[in-house]
Backbone bond lengths (Angstrom), bond angles and torsions (degrees), N, CA, C in turn:
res aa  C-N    CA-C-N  psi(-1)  N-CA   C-N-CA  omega(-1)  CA-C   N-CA-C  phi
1 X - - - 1.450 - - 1.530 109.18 -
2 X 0.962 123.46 136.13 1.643 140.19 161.04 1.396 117.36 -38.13
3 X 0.868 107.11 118.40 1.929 106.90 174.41 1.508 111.07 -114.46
4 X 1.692 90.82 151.67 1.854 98.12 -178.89 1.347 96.45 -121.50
5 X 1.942 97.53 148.75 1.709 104.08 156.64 1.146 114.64 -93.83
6 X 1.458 132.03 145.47 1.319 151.11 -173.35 1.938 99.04 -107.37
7 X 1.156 117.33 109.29 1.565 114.24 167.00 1.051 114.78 -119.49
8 X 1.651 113.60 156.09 1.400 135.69 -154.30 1.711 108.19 -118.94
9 X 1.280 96.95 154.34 2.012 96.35 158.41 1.148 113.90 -78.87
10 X 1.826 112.00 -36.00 1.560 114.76 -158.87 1.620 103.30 -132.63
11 X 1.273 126.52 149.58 1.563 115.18 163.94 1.851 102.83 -52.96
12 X 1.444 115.48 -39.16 1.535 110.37 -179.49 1.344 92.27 -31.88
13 X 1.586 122.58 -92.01 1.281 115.23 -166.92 1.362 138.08 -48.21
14 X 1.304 117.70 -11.89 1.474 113.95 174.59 1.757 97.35 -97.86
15 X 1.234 122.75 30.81 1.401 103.47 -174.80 1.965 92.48 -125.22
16 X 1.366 99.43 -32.94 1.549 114.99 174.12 1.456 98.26 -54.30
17 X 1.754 109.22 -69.04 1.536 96.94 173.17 1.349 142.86 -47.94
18 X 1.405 106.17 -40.79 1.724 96.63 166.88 1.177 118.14 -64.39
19 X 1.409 122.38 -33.75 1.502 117.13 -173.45 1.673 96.07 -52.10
20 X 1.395 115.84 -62.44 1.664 127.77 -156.49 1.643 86.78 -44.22
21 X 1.468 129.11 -74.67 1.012 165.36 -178.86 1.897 100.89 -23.16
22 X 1.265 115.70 -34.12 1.491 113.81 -169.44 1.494 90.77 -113.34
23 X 1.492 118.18 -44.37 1.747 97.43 177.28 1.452 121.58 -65.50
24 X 1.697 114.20 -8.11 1.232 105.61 -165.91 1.897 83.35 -101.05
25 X 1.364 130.99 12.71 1.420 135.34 162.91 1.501 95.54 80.92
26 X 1.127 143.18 20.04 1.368 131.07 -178.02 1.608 104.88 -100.94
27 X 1.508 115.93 154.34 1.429 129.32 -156.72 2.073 97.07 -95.69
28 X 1.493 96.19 121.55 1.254 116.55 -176.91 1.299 118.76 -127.66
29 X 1.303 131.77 149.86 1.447 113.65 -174.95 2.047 89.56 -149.75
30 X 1.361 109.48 135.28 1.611 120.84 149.04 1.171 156.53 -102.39
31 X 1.520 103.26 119.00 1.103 97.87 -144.75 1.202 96.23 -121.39
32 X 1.562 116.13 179.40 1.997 125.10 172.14 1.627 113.75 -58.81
33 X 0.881 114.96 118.77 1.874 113.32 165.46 1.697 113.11 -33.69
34 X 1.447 132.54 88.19 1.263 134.84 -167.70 1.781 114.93 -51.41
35 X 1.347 131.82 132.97 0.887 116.69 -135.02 2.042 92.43 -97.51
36 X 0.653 99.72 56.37 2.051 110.34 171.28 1.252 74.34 -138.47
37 X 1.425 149.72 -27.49 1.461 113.82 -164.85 1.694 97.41 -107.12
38 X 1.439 119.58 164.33 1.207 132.88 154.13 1.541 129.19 -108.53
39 X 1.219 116.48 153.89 1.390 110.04 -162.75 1.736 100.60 -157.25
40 X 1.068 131.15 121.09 1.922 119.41 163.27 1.511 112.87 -50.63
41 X 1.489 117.55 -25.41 1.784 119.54 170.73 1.428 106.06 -90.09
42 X 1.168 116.36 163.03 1.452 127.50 170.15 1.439 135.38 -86.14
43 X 1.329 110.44 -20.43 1.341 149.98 115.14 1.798 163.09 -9.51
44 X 1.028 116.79 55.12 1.342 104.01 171.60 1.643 144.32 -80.71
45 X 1.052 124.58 -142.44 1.869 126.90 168.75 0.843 104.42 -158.32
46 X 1.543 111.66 118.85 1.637 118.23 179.19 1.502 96.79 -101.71
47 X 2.015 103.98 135.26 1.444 94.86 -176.24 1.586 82.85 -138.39
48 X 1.800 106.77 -169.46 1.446 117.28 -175.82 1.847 94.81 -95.36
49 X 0.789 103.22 143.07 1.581 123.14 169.61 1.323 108.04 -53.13
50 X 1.591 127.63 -24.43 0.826 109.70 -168.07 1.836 124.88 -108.16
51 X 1.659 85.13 4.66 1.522 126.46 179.20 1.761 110.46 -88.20
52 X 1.651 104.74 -1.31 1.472 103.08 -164.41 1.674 100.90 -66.27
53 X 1.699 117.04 -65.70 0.935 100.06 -153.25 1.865 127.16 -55.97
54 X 1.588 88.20 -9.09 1.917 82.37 168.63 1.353 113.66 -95.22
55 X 1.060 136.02 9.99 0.956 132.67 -179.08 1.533 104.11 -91.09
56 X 1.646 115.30 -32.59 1.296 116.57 155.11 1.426 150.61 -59.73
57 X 1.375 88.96 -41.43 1.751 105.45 141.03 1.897 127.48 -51.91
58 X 1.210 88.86 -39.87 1.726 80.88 177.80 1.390 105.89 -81.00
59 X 1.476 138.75 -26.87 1.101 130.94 -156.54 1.733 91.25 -88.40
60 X 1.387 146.06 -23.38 1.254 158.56 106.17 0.939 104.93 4.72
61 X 1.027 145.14 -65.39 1.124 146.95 -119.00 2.094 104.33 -115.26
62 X 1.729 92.62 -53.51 1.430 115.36 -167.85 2.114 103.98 -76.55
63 X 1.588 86.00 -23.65 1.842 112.41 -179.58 1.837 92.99 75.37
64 X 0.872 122.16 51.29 1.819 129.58 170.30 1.701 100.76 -115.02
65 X 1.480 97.82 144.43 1.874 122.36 -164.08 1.110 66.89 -111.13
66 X 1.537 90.45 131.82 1.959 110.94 165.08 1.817 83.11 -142.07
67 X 1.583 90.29 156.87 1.716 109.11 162.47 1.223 92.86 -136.11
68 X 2.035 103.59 143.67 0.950 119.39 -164.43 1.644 122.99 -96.69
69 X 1.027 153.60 92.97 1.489 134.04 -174.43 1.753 100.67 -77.82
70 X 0.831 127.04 136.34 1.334 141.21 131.65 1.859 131.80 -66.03
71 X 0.854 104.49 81.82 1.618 106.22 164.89 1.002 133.40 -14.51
72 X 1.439 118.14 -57.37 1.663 115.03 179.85 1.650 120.33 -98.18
73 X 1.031 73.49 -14.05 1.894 83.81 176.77 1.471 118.71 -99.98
74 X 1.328 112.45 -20.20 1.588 131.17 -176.63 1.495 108.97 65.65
75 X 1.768 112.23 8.55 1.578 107.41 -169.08 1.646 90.20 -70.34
76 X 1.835 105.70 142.94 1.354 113.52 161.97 1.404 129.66 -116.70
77 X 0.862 145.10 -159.29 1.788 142.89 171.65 1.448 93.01 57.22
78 X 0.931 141.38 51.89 1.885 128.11 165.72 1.164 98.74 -110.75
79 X 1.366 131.48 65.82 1.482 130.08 165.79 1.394 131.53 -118.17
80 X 1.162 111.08 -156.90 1.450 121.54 -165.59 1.624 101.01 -112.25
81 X 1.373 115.31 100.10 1.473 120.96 -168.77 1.778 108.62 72.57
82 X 1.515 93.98 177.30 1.552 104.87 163.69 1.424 119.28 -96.88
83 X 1.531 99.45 154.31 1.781 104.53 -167.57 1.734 98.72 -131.33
């Protein structure tokens, strides 16, 4: 399966998200900000592609700006607000 990175402005926000992300039981992993990508955190969230659209909902939900990388497609900026 395809995996996406989730990036942050702040560790705050990537830490809100995992929390949302593990109480809502879905599989998350943290990792280093890959270095083709940029990020203000050091930090990203590697998730399943197929976990995105809740992950969009929570970030909705939690009110956290994520930008999205996609893995296999390399499409970027598909997020929730601007970052």
């Amino acid at each position: 399966m395809s995996r996406s990175l989730l990036l942050f402005r702040s560790v705050h926000d990537l830490i809100r998200m995992e929390r949302a992300a593990r109480r809502d039981q879905l599989r998350v992993q943290v990792l280093p900000v890959p270095r083709d990508l940029s990020s203000d955190c050091a930090m990203v969230l590697e998730i399943e592609d197929g976990d995105l659209p809740v992950f969009r909902a929570i970030a909705v939900r939690e009110e956290v700006e994520m930008r999205i990388h996609l893995l296999r497609s390399g499409v970027e900026n598909d997020g929730i607000g601007p970052l």
